[in-house]
Residue frames as qw, qx, qy, qz and C-alpha x, y, z in Angstrom:
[[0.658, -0.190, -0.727, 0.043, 83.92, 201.66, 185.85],
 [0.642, -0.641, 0.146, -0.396, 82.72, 202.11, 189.86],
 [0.539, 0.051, -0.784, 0.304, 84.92, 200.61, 191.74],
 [0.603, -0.495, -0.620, -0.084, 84.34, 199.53, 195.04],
 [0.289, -0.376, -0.558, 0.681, 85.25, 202.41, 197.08],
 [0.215, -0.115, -0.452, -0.858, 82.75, 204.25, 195.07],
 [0.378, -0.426, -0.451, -0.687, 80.13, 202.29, 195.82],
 [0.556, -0.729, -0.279, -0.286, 78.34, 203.25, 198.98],
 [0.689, -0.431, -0.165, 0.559, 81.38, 204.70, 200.79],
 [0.317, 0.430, 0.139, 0.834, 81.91, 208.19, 198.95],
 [0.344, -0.670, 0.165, -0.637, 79.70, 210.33, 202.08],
 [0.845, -0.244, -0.406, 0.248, 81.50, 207.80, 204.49],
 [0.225, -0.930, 0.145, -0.250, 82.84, 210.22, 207.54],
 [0.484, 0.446, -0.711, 0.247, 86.48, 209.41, 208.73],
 [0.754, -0.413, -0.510, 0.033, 86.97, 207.22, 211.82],
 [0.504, -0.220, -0.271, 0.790, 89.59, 209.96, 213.34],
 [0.044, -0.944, -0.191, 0.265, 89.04, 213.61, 214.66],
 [0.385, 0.811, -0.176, 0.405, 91.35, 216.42, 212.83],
 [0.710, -0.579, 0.193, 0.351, 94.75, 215.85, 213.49],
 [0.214, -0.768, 0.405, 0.447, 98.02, 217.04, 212.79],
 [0.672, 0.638, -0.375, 0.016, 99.87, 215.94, 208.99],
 [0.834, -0.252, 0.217, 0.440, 102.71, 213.41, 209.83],
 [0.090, 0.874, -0.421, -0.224, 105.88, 215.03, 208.67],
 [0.586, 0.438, -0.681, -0.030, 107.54, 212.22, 208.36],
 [0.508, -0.425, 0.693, -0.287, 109.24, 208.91, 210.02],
 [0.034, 0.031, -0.980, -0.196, 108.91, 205.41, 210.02],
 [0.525, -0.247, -0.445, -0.682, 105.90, 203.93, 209.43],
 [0.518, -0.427, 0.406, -0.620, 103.88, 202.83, 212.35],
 [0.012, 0.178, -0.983, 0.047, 104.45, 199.03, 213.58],
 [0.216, 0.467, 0.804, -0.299, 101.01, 198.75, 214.21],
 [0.075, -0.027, -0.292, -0.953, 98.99, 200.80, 211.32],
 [0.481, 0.345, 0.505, -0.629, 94.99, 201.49, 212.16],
 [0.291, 0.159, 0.869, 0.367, 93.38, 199.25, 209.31],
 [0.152, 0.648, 0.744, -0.056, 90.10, 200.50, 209.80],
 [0.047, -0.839, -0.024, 0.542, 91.73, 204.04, 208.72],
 [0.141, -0.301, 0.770, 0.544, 92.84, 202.50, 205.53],
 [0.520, 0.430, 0.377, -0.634, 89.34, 203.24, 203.88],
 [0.523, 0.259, 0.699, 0.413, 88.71, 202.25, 200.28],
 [0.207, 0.928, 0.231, 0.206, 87.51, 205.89, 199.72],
 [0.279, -0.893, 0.196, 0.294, 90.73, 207.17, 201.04],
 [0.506, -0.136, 0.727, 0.445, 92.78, 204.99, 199.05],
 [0.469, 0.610, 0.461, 0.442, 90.95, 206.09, 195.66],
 [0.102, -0.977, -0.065, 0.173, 90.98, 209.48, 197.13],
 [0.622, -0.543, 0.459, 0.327, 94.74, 208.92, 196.72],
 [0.505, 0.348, 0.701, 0.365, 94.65, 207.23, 193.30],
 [0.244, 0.828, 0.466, 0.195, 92.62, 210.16, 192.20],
 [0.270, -0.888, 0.207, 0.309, 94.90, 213.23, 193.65],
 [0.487, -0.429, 0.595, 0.474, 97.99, 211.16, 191.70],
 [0.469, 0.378, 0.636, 0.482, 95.71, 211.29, 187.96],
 [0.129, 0.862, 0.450, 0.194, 94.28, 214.56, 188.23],
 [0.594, 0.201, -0.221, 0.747, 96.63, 216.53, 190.40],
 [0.320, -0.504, 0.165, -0.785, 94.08, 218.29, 192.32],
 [0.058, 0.192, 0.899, -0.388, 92.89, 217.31, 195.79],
 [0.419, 0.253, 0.150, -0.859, 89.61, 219.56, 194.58],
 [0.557, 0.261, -0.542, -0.573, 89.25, 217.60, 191.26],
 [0.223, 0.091, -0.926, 0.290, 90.15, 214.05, 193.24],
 [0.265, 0.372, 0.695, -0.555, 86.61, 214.78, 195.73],
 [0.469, 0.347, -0.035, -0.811, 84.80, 215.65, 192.85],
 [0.555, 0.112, -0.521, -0.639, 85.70, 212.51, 191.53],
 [0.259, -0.153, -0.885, 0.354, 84.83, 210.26, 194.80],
 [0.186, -0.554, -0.504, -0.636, 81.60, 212.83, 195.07],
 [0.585, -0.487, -0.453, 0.464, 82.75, 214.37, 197.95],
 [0.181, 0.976, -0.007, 0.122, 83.43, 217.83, 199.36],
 [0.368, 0.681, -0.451, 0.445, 87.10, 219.53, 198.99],
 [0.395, -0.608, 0.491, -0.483, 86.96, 220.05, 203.37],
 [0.808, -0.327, 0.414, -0.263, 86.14, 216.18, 203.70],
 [0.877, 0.455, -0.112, 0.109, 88.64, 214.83, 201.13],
 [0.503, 0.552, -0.559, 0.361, 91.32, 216.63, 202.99],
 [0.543, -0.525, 0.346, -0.556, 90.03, 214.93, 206.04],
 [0.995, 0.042, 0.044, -0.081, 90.48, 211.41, 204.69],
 [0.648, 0.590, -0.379, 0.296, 93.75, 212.49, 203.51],
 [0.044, 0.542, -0.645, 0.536, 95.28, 213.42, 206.85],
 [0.683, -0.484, 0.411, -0.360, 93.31, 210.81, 208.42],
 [0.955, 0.285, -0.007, 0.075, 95.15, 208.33, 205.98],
 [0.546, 0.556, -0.533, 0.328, 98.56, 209.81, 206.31],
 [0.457, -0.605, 0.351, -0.549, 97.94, 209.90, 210.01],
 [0.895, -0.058, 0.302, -0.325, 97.40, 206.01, 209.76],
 [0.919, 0.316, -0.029, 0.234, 100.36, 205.15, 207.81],
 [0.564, -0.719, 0.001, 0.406, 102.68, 207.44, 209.60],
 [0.485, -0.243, 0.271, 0.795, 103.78, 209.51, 206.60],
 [0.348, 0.584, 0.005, -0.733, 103.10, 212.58, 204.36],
 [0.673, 0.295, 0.664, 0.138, 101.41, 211.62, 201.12],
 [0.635, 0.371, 0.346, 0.583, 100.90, 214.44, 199.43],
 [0.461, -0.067, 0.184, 0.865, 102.59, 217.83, 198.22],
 [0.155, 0.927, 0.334, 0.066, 100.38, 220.97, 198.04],
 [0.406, -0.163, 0.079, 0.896, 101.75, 223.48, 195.91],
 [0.163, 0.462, 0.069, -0.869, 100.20, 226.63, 193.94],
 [0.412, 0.384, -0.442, -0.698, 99.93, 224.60, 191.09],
 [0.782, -0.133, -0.513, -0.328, 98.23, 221.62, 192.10],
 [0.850, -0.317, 0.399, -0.133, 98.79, 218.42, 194.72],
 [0.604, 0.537, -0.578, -0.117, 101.43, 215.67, 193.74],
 [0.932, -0.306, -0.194, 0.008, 102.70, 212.34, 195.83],
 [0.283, -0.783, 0.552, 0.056, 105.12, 211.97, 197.89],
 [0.340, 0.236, -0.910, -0.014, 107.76, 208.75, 197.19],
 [0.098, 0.074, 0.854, -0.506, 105.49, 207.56, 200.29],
 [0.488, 0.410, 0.546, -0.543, 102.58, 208.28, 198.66],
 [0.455, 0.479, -0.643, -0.388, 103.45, 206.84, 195.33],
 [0.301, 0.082, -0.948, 0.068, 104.06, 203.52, 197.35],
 [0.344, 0.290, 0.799, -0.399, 100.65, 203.36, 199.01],
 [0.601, 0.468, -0.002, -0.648, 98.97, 204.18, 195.70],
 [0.526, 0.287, -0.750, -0.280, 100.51, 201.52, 193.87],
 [0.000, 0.153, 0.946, -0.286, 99.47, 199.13, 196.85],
 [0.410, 0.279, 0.531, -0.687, 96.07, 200.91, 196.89],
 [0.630, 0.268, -0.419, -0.596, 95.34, 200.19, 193.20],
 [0.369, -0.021, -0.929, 0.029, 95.62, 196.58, 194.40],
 [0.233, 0.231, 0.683, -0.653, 93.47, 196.82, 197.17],
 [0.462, 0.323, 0.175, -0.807, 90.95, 198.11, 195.38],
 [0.667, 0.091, -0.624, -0.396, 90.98, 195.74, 192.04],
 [0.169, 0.062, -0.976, 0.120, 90.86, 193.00, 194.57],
 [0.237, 0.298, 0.585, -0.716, 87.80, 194.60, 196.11],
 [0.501, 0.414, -0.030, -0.759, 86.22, 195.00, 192.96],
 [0.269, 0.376, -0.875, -0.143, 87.14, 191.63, 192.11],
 [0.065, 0.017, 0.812, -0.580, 85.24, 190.70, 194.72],
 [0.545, 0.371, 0.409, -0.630, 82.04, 192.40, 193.79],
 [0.680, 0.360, -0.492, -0.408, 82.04, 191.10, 190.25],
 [0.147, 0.067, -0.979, 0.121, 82.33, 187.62, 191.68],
 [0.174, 0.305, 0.735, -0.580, 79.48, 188.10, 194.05],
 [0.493, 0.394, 0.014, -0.775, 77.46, 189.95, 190.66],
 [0.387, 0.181, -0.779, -0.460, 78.08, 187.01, 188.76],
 [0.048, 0.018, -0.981, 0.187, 77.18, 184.90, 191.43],
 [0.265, 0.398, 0.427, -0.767, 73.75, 186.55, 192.10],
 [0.632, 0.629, 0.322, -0.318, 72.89, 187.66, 188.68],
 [0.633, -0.283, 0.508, 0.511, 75.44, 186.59, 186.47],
 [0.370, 0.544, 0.663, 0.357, 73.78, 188.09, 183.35],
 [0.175, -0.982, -0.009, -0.076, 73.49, 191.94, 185.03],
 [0.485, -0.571, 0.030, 0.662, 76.93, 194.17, 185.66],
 [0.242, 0.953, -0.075, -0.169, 79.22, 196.57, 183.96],
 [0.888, -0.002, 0.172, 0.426, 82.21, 196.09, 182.05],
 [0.107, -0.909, 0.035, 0.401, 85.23, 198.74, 181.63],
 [0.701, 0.242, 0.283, 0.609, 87.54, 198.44, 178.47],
 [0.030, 0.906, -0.143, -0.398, 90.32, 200.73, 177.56],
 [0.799, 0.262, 0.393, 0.374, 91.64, 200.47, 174.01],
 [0.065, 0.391, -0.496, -0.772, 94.29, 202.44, 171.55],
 [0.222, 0.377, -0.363, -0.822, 93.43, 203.41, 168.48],
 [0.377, 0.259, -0.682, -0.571, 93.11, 201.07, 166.44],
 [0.035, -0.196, -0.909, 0.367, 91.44, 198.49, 168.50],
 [0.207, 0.464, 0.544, -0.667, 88.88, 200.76, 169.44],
 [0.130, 0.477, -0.345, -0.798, 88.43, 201.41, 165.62],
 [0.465, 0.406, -0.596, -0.514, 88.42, 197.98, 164.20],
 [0.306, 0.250, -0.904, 0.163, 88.93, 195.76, 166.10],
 [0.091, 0.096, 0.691, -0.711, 86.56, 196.10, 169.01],
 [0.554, 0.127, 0.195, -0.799, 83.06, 197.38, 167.46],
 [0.724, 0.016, -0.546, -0.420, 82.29, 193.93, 166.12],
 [0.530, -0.077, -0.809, 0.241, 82.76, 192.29, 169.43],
 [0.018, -0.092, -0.492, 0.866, 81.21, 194.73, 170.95],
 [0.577, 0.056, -0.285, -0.763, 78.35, 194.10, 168.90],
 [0.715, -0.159, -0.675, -0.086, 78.15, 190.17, 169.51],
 [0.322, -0.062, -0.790, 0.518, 78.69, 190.84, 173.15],
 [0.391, -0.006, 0.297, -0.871, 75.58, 193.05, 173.54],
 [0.675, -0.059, -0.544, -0.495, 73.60, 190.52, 171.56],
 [0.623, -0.028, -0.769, 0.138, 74.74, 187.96, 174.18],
 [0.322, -0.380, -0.559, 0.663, 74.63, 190.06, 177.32],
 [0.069, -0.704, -0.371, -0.601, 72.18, 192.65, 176.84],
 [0.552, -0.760, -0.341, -0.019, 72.29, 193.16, 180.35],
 [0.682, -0.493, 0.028, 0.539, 75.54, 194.50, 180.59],
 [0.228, 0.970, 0.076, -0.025, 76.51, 197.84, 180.30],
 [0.828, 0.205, 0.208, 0.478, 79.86, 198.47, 178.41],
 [0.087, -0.991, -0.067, 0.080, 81.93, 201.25, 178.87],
 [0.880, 0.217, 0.129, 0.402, 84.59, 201.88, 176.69],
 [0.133, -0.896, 0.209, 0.367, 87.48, 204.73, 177.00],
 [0.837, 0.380, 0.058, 0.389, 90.22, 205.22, 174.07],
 [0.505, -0.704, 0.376, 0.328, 93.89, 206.20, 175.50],
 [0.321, 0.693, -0.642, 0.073, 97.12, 206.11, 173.91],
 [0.832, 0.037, -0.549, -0.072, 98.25, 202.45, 174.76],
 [0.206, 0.240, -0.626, 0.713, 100.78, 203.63, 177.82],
 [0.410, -0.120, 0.430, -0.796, 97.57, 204.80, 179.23],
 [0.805, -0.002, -0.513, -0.299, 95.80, 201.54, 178.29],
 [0.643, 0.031, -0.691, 0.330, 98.24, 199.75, 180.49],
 [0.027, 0.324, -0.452, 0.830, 98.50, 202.17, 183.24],
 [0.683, -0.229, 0.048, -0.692, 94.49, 202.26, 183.67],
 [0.859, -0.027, -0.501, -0.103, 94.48, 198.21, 183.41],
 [0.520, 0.019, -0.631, 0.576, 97.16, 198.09, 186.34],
 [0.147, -0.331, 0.331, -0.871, 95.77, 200.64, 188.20],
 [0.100, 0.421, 0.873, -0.227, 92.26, 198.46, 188.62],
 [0.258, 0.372, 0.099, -0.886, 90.76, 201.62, 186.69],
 [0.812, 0.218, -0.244, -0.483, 88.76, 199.13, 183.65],
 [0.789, -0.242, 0.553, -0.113, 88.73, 195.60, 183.97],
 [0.765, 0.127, 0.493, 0.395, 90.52, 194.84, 180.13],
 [0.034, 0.736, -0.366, -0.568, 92.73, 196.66, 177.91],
 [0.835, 0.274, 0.365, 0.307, 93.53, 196.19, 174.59],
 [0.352, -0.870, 0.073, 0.339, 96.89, 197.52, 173.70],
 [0.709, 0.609, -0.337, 0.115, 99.80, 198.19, 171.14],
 [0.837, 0.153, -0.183, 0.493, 102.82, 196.87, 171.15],
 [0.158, 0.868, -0.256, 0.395, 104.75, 199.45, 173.99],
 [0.238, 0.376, -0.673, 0.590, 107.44, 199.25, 176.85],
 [0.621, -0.624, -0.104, -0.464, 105.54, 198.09, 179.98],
 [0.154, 0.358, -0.686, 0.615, 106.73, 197.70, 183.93],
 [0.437, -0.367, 0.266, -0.777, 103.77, 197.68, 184.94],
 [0.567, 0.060, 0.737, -0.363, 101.48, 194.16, 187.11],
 [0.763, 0.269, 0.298, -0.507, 100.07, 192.79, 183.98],
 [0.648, 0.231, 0.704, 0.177, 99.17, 190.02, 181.74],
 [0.544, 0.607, -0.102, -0.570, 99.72, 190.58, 177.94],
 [0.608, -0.098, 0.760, 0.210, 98.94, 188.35, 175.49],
 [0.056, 0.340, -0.550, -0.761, 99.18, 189.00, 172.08],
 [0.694, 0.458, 0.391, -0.394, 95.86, 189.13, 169.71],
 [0.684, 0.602, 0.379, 0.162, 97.65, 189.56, 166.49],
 [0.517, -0.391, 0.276, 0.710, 100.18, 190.97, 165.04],
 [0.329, 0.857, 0.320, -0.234, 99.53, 194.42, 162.88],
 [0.667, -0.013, 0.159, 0.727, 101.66, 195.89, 160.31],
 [0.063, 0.833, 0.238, -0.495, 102.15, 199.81, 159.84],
 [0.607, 0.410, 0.450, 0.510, 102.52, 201.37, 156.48],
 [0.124, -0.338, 0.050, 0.931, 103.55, 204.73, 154.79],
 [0.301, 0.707, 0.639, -0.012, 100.51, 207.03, 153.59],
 [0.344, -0.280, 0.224, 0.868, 100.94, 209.79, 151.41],
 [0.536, 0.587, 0.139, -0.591, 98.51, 212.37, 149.59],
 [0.694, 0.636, 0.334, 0.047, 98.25, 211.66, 145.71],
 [0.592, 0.639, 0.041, 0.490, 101.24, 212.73, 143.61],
 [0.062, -0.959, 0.147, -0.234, 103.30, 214.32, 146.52],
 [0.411, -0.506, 0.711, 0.263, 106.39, 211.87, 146.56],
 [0.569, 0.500, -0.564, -0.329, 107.92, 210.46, 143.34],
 [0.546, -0.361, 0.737, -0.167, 108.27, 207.36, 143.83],
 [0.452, 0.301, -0.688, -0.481, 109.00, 204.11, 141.93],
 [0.588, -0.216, -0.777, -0.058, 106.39, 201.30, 142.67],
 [0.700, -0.690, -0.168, -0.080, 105.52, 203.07, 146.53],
 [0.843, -0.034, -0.080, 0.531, 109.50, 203.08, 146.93],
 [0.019, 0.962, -0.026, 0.271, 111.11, 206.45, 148.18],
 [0.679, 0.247, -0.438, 0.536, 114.62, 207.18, 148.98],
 [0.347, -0.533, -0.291, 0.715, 115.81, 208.88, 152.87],
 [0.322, 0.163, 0.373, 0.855, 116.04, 211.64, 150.94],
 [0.126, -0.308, -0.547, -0.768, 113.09, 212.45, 149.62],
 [0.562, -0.443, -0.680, 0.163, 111.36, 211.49, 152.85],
 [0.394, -0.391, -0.301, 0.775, 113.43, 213.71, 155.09],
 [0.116, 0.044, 0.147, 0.981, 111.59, 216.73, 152.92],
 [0.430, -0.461, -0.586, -0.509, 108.12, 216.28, 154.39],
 [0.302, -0.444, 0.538, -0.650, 106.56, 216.86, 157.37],
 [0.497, -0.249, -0.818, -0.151, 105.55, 213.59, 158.80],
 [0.671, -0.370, -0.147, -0.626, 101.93, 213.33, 161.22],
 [0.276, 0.211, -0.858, 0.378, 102.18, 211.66, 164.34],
 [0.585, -0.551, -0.577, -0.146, 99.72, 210.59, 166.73],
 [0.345, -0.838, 0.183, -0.381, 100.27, 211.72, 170.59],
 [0.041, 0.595, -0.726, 0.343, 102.65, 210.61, 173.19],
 [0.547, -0.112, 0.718, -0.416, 102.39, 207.14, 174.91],
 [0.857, 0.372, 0.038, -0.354, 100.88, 205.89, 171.33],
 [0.839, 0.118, 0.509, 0.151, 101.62, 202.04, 170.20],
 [0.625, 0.764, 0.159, 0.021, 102.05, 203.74, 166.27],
 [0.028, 0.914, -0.333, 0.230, 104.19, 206.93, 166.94],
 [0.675, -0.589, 0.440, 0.061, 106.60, 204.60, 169.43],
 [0.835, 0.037, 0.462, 0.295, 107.10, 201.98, 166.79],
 [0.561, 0.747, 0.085, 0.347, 107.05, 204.31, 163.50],
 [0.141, -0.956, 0.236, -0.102, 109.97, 206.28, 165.89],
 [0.706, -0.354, 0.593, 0.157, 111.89, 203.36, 166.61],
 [0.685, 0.254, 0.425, 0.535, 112.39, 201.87, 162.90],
 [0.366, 0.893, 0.039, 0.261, 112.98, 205.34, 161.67],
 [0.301, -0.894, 0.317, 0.098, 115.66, 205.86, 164.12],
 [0.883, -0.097, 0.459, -0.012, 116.86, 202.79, 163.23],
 [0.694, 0.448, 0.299, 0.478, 117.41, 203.27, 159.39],
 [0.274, -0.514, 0.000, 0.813, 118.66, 206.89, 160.22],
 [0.122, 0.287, 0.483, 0.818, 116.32, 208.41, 158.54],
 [0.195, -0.618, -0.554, 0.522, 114.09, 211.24, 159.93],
 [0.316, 0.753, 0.471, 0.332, 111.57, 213.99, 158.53],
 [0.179, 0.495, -0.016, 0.850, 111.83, 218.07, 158.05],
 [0.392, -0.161, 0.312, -0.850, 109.24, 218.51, 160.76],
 [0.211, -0.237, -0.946, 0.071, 107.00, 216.42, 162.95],
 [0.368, -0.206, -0.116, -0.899, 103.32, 217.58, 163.30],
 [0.117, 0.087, 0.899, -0.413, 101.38, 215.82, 166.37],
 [0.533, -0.314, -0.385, -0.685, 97.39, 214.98, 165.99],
 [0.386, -0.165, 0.626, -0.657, 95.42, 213.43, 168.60],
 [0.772, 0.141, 0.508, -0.355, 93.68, 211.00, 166.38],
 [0.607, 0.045, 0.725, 0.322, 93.95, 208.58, 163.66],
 [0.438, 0.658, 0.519, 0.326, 91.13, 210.27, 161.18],
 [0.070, -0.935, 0.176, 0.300, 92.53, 213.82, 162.18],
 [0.518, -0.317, 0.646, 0.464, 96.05, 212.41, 160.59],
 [0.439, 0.325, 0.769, 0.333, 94.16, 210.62, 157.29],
 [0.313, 0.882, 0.345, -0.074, 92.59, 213.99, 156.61],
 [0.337, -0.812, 0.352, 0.322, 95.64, 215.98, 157.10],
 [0.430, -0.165, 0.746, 0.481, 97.74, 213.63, 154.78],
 [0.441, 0.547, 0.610, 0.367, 94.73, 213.45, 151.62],
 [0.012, -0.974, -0.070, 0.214, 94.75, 217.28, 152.62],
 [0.728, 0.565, -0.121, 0.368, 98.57, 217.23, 151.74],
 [0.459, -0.854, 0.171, -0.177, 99.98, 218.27, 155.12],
 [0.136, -0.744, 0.654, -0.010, 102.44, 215.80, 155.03],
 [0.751, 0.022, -0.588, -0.298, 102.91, 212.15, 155.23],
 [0.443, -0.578, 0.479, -0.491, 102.56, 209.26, 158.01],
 [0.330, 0.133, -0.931, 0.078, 102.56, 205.74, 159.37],
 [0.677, -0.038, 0.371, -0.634, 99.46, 204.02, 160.30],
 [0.566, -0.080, 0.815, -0.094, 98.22, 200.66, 160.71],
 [0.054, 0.082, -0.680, -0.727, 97.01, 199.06, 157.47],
 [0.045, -0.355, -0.933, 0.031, 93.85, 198.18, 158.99],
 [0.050, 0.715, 0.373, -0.589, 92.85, 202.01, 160.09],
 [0.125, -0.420, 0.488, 0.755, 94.07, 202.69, 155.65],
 [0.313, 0.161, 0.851, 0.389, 92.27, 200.15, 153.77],
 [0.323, 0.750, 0.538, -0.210, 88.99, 201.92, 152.81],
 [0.120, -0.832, 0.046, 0.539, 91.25, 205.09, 151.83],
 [0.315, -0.323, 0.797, 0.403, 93.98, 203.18, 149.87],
 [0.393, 0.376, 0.831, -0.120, 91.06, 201.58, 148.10],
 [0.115, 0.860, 0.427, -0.255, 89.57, 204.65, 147.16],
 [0.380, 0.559, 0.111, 0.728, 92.47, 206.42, 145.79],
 [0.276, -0.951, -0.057, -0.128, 92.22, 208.94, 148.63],
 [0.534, -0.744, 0.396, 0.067, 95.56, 208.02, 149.94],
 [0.649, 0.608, -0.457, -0.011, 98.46, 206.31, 148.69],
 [0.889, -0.346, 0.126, 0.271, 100.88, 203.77, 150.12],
 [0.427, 0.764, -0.471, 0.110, 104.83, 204.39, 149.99],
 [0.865, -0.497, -0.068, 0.030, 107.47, 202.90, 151.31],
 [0.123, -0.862, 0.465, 0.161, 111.24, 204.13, 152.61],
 [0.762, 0.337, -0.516, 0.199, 114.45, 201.91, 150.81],
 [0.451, 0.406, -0.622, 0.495, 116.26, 200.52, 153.29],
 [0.468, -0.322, 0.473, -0.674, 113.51, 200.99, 155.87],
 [0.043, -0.174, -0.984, 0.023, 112.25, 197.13, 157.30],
 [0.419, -0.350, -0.625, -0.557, 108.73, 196.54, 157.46],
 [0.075, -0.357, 0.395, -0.843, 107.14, 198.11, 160.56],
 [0.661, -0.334, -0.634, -0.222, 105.57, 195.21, 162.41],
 [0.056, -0.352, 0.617, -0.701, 104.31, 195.59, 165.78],
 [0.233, -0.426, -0.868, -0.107, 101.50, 193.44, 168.13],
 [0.440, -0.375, 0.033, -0.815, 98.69, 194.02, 169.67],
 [0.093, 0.087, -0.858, 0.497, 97.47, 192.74, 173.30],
 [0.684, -0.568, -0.369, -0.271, 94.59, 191.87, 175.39],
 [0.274, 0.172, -0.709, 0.627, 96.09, 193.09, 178.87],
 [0.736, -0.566, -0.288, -0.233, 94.53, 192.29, 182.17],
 [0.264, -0.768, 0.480, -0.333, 96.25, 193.19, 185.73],
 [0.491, 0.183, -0.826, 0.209, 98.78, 189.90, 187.17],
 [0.135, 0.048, 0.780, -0.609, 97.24, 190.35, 191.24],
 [0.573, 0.249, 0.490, -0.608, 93.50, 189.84, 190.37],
 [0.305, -0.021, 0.781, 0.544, 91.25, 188.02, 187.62],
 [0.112, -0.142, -0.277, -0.944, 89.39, 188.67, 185.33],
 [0.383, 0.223, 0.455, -0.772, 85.88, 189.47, 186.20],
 [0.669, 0.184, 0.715, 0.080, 83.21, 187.16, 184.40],
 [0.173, 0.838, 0.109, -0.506, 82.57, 190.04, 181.86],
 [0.161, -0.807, 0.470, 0.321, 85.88, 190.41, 181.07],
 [0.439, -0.250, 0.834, 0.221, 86.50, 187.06, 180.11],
 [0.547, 0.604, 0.555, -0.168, 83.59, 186.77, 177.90],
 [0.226, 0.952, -0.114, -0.173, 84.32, 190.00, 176.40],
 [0.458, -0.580, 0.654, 0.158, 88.00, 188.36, 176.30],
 [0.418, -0.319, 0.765, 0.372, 87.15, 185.58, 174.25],
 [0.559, 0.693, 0.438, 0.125, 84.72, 186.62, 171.77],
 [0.150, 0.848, -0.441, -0.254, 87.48, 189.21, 170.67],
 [0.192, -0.466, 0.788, 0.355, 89.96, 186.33, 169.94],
 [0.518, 0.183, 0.827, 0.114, 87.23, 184.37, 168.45],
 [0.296, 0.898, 0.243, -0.217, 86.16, 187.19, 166.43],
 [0.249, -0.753, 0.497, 0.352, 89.58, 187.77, 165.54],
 [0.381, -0.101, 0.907, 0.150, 90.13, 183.98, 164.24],
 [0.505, 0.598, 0.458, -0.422, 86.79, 184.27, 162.38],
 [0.418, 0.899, 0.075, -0.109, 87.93, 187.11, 159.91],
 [0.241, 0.886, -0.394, -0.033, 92.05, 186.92, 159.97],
 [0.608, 0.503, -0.614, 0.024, 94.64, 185.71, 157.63],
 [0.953, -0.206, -0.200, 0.095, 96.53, 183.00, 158.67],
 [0.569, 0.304, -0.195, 0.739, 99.99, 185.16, 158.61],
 [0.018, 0.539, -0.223, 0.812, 98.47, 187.66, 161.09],
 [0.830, -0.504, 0.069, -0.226, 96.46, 185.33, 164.00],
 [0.358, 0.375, -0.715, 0.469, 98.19, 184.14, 166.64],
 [0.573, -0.532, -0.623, 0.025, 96.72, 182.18, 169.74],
 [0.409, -0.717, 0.088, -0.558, 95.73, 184.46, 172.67]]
């Protein structure tokens, strides 16, 4: 998604000559506004995801020399260092942690702004940013992403899959304009509201746990290696949590980076895992995979969200795109797994 210090402000020249780095202090009772740019403030934003100031102008489509001119003419204007050049990148200060979390607001509000003014104009023309985990982006999403092009052909639809942590993060930051998200810890500014409620299950190659009816003791369990997904993931959180839970835990944990990387891995005989039942069914079906389940372990239920940031709303897009997912949702699922949005 462009946000709005992107557009037409990225070969914007600062408003101060080269000056000294603040070292520190209080912050200045009077702070120069008009030095609080919307390209300095992503400039910011971008230094704190990438960790380079080099990578940061590359992505505000600037050069390195005038990126660390905005920077010092931004700490200059807020009367503290922001960030932390070392050998091995750039990092925030606490002081520049706390104007990035104010600048992601600025900015969704600004971009709030222009999606107000695109509806208002041509309400049928913009761009829409969604960031979804896994499964979402698997199942859940390409049929509503199919009835919303039909409906909005004019809008262009850019979609990013994240581990859910980063789902939220991006959604607070003001970096896409609607997440859809598992079920994880969140601190962060936003709205979630719960699409439906998924349940994860235990897959296992053909004939490589005994088992009576899918039923397998701690035991027998704890002698596999069991497939995870990456850090920050909706699945791997929950399937970590009820396993601590029943104090039971495998021989060896073996990370993937996707869902169908896992499902191969497991009919391959690598090990076994937990995955939704929605990202299984074709497999199961097929006989490629098997279903099991631990004694004593509960049934590994977790939701899923539609999140959207608490300081701004959604953009008309969004909302659209918002509620043909829950009506799409309602359409095709049980009654034991919908739940009003």
């Amino acid at each position: 998604m462009q946000s709005a210090a992107q557009t037409g402000l990225c070969g914007a020249a600062p408003s101060l000559s080269r000056s000294s780095v603040v070292s520190g202090g209080a912050i200045p009772r009077h702070t120069h506004v008009e030095d609080v740019h919307p390209l300095r403030l992503r400039l910011l934003l971008e230094i704190d995801r990438t960790g380079s100031i080099s990578a940061a102008a590359k992505r505000c489509a600037i050069g390195q020399p005038s990126a660390s001119m905005h920077l010092r003419t931004l700490e200059t204007a807020v009367g503290q260092r922001l960030v932390i050049r070392n050998g091995r990148g750039s990092k925030l200060t606490p002081a520049g942690r706390i104007v990035a979390s104010h600048a992601a607001r600025m900015l969704a509000t600004l971009e709030s702004m222009h999606w107000a003014l695109d509806a208002l104009n041509a309400p049928s023309m913009g761009e829409l940013a969604v960031a979804a985990s896994q499964t979402p982006s698997l199942v859940l999403i390409p049929p509503v992403l199919r009835d919303f092009s039909a409906r909005h052909p004019q809008v262009r639809v850019n979609l990013r899959t994240l581990p859910s942590e980063m789902v939220i993060r991006e959604v607070a930051r003001g970096a896409v304009d609607i997440g859809i998200a598992g079920e994880v810890a969140c601190a962060e500014p936003v709205i979630r509201k719960r699409i439906l409620i998924d349940e994860l299950v235990g897959i296992a190659p053909v004939g490589l746990l005994s088992s009576d009816a899918g039923l397998v003791s701690g035991e027998v369990f704890a002698r596999h290696s069991l497939l995870l997904g990456p850090e920050g993931s909706s699945t791997r959180m929950i399937t970590e949590r009820y396993l601590v839970r029943a104090d039971c835990w495998p021989a060896r944990i073996w990370e993937f980076d996707s869902p169908e990387a896992i499902k191969r891995a497991v009919a391959d005989g690598s090990g076994v895992s937990f995955m939704s039942e929605l990202l299984v069914k074709d497999e199961i079906e097929r006989g490629d995979l098997v279903l099991f389940r631990i004694s004593r372990l509960e049934r590994m239920m977790r939701s899923i969200y539609a999140v959207q940031s608490s300081l701004t709303e959604l953009a008309p897009q969004a909302a659209r795109f918002a509620n043909l997912m829950l009506d799409g949702h309602r359409a095709s699922a049980s009654a034991s797994s919908s739940v009003e949005l």
